[in-house]
N, C-alpha and C positions, 0 to 999 in steps of 0.2 A: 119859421126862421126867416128874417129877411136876409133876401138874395144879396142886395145892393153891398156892395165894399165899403165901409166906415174910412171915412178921410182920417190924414193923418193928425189933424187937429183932433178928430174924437177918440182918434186913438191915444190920443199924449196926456187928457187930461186937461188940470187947471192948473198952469205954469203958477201963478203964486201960493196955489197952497200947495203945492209939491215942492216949492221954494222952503217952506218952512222945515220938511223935514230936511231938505238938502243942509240946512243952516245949522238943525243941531245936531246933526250924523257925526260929525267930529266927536263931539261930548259921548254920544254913542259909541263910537268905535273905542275913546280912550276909556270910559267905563265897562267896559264888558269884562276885562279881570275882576274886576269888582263885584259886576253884578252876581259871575261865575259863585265865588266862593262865599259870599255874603249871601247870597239864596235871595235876595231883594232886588230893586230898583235901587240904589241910594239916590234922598234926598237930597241932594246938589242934582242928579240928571231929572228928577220929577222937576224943581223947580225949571229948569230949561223945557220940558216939556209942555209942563202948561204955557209957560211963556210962551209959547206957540202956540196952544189950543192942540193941542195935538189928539188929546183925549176927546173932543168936541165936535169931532168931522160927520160924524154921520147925526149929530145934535139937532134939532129944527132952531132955526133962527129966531123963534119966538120964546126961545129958552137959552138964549146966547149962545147957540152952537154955530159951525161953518154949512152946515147942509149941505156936504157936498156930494159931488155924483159917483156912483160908485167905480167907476174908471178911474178918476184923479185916487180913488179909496185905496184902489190895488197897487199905483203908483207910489204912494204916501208910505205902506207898509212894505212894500218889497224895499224901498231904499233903507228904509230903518235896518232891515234884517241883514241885509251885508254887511250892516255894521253889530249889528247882535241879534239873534232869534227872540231873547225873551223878553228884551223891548217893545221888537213888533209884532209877537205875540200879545203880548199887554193891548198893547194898544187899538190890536186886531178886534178883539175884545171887549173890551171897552167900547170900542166905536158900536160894535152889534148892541149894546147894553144900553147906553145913549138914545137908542132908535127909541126904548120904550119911552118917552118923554111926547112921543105923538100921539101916545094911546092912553095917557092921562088926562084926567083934567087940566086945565092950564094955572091955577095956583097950587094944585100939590105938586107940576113937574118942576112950578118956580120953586118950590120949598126944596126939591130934591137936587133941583140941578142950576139955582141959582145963585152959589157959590162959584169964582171961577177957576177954583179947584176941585168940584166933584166931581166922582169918578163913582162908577155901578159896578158891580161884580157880581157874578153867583155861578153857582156851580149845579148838579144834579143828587137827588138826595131822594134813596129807592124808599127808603124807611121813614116815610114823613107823611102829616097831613096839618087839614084846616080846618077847623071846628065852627061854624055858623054860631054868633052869637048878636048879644045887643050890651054894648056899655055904657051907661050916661047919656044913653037914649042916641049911641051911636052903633050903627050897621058894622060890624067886621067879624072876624074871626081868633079865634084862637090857636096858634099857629105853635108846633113842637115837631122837632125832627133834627137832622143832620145834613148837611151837606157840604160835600166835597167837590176836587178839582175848580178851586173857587180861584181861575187866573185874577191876577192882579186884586186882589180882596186884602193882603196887608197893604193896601195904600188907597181903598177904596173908604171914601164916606158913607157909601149907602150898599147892603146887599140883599138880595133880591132869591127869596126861599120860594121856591118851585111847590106847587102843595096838589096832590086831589082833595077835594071837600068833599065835608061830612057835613050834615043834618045836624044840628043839636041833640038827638038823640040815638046819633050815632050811626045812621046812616046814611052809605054815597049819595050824593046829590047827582043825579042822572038828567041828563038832558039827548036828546037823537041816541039815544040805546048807549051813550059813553058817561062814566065819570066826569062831571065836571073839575079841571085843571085852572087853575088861576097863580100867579107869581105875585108874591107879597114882599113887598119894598118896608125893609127896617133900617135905623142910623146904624153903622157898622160898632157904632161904641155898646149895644148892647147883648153883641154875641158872645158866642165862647168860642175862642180859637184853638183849634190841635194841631200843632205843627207835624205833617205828615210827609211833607216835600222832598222826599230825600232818594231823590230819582236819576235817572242816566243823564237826561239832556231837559233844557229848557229848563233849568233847574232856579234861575233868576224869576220865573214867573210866581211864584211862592203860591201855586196853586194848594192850599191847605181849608183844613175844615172847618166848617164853622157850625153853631149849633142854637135854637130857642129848646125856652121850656115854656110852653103855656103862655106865650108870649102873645098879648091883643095888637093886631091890626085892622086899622078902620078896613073896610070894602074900597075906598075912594082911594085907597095906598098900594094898589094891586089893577091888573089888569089878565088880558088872558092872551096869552101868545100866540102870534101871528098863523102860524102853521096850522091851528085849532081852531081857530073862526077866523077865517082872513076877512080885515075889514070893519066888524062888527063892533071896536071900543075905537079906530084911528078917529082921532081929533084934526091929526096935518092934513090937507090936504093934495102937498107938495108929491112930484113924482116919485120921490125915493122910496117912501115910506109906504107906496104900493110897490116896490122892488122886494119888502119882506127883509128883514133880519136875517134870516137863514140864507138867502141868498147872498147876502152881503158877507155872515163870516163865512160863508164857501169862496168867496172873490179873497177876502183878505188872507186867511188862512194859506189858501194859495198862492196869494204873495210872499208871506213867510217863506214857504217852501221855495219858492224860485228865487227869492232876496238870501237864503243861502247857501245854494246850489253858484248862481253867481260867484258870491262873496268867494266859494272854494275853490271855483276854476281859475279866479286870479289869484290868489294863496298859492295854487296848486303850479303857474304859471312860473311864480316867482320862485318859485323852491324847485323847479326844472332847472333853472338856467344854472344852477349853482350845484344841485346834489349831484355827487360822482359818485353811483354806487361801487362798493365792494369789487375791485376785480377789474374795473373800467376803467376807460383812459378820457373818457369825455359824461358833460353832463347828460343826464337823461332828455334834456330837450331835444338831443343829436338824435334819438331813436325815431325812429318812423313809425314803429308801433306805436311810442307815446305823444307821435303823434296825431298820429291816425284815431289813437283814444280821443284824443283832448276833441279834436274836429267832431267825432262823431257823440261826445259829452255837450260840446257848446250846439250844435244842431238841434239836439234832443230839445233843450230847453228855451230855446229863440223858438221851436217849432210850436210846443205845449202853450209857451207862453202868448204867442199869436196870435194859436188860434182861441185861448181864453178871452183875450180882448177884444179880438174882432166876435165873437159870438154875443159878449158883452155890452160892446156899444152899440150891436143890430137892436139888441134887446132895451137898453135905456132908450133908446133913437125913438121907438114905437112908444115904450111908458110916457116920454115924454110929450108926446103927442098926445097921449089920454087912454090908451090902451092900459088894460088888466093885464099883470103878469102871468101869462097862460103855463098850464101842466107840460107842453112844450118849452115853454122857456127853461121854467126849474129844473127841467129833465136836461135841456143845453146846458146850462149854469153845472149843475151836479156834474154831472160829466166831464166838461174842461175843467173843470178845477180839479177832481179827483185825479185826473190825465198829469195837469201840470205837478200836482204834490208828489205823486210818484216817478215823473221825469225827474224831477228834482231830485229823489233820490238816485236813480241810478246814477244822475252827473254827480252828484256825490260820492258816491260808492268807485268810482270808480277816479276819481282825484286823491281818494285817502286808498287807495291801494295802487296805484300807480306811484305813488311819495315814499312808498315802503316803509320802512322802518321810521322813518322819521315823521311818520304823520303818527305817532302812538305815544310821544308824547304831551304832556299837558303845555308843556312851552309851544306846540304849535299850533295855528288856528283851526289846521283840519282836524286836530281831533277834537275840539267842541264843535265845528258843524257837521261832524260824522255824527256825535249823540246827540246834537239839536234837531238833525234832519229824521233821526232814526226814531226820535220821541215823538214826531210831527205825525208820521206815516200811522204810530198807534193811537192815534185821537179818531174823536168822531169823523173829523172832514177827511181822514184818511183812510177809511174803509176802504178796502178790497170789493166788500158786496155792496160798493154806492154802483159797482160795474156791476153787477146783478142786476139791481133797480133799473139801468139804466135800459141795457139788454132787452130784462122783458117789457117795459115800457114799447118799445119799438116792435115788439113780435106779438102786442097787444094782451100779452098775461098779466094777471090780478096781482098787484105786488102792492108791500107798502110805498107808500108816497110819503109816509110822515116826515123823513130826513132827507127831504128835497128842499 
């Protein structure tokens, strides 16, 4: 971990593409009724999105993305989220999905992502494989299965089926004593969708299911995920793209969660000054306890939030220089972010039960970022036992590492 203290320049980012989200946060804030009951993005805010490239930040430039660094990353997605969760979840997303475009070849990631409205999506799918074949005298497989929590996939052109491969006749294809795992890229117009969505919070992300039957993918339309041979397919050879995916949606993710933790403590802010409850002669802002909450809510999350950035830019600081993102680092990355996703709930938690009664209706915003914040915590980047990993990490026990 480097010692040194990250200036406040690398702590801030890249003022013009943080510029972008700042620009269409508006269109964000006044769509989030929409997105709320519509289960979607609507189509008027995707057009403002691309308009920005918003889907395109963690893209490599030789695929018309912005490449940016993953500081301005966390910047870009936390301001979304104070204006809606499942915006900058989308986008959180996406951005991680984007990254595979450095692990292709450089004509299938133009075919994939050289539209300047393509977007990736996929989800995880336990009941699935990929069958080794040859068609027309071309290498690929034969790919059938399901998969779910597909964020942002109704508005995705291209998504991306998770598979272990089989052998052509039928068995796993093993390599160092593991199943080989490879991710197979199809146009999104030839799945089958389940509308499954119908959830507490994040409910705009329209993470739904998608499905092949027997469906052929060349070899050259797949690559194998970072976490599982780091290095072994990257094409870029830009610093990000040794930063890994996984670390990135742990940075963004974690944006989410503090972009609406935020968003609630001024919600929360404004509905003090005004609510009289039941029995009282003055607003709740007059209390000291709700004061004394609010103080020790906005601490929590300036503090989480910090020290995620400042650990973060120690870590870019060195990639940047040429340095391998070490089992050190993902273990630093893992950890602040899990830190911050769950500070962010309790500052939450604790704005929708201080507003009383009034934050439990749908007319007010705490109650979509009480079940935004509380959908967040049950995802992957929200695990309880990424504090396990982290733990025995440091006390030198044999733990998985795979979801670092």
């Amino acid at each position: 971990m480097d010692t040194l203290i990250p200036t406040q320049a690398e702590l801030a980012g890249d003022p013009a593409v943080i510029a972008r989200a700042e620009a269409v946060w508006p269109a964000v804030a006044a769509a989030a009724a929409e997105i709320e009951t519509g289960r979607r993005l609507p189509g008027h805010l995707l057009d403002k999105l691309h308009e920005q490239q918003l889907f395109r930040l963690l893209m490599p430039r030789t695929s018309k993305g912005i490449e940016t660094d993953p500081i301005t990353f966390f910047h870009v997605i936390e301001t979304i989220a104070r204006a809606d969760a499942s915006t900058a979840w989308c986008l959180s997303q996406a951005g991680g999905c984007a990254m595979t475009a450095a692990y292709l070849d450089l004509p299938v990631a133009q075919e994939i992502f050289g539209d300047a409205r393509s977007v990736l999506a996929w989800g995880p799918g336990p009941r699935v494989k990929a069958v080794e074949c040859t068609e027309g005298g071309v290498k690929g497989y034969r790919v059938t299965g399901t998969w779910a929590f597909a964020s942002g996939g109704r508005h995705a052109t291209w998504l991306g089926a998770h598979c272990p491969v089989f052998r052509e006749d039928g068995s796993p294809r093993i390599e160092n004593g593991k199943q080989v795992e490879r991710t197979l890229l199809v146009p999104a117009s030839v799945v089958q969708w389940t509308d499954i969505w119908d959830v507490v919070g994040l409910r705009g992300t329209a993470s739904d299911q998608f499905a092949l039957t027997d469906h052929f993918v060349p070899h050259d339309h797949g690559f194998t995920r970072d976490f599982q041979n780091p290095g072994r397919e990257r094409r870029e050879p830009g610093p990000l793209y040794r930063m890994s995916a996984m670390t990135c949606y742990e940075t963004g993710f974690a944006g989410v969660a503090l972009g609406i933790a935020r968003g609630a403590l001024d919600d929360f802010v404004d509905t003090a000054k005004t609510k009289i409850p039941r029995g009282a002669k003055s607003p709740i802002r007059d209390s000291p306890v709700v004061q004394m909450g609010l103080a020790q809510a906005d601490i929590r999350i300036r503090s989480a939030r910090a020290w995620l950035l400042q650990s973060l830019a120690g870590i870019w600081k060195r990639v940047q220089a040429g340095a391998d993102l070490s089992i050190e680092d993902r273990i630093t990355i893992r950890g602040a972010s899990t830190h911050a996703i769950h500070s962010a709930r309790e500052a939450v938690d604790y704005a929708y039960n201080a507003a009383g009664a009034t934050a439990i209706f749908h007319s007010h915003p705490l109650e979509r970022r009480f079940r935004d914040i509380h959908t967040v915590t049950q995802q992957l980047q929200g695990r309880l036992n990424h504090f396990e990993t982290v733990g025995a990490f440091m006390m030198g026990v044999d733990t998985d590492l795979t979801w670092i």
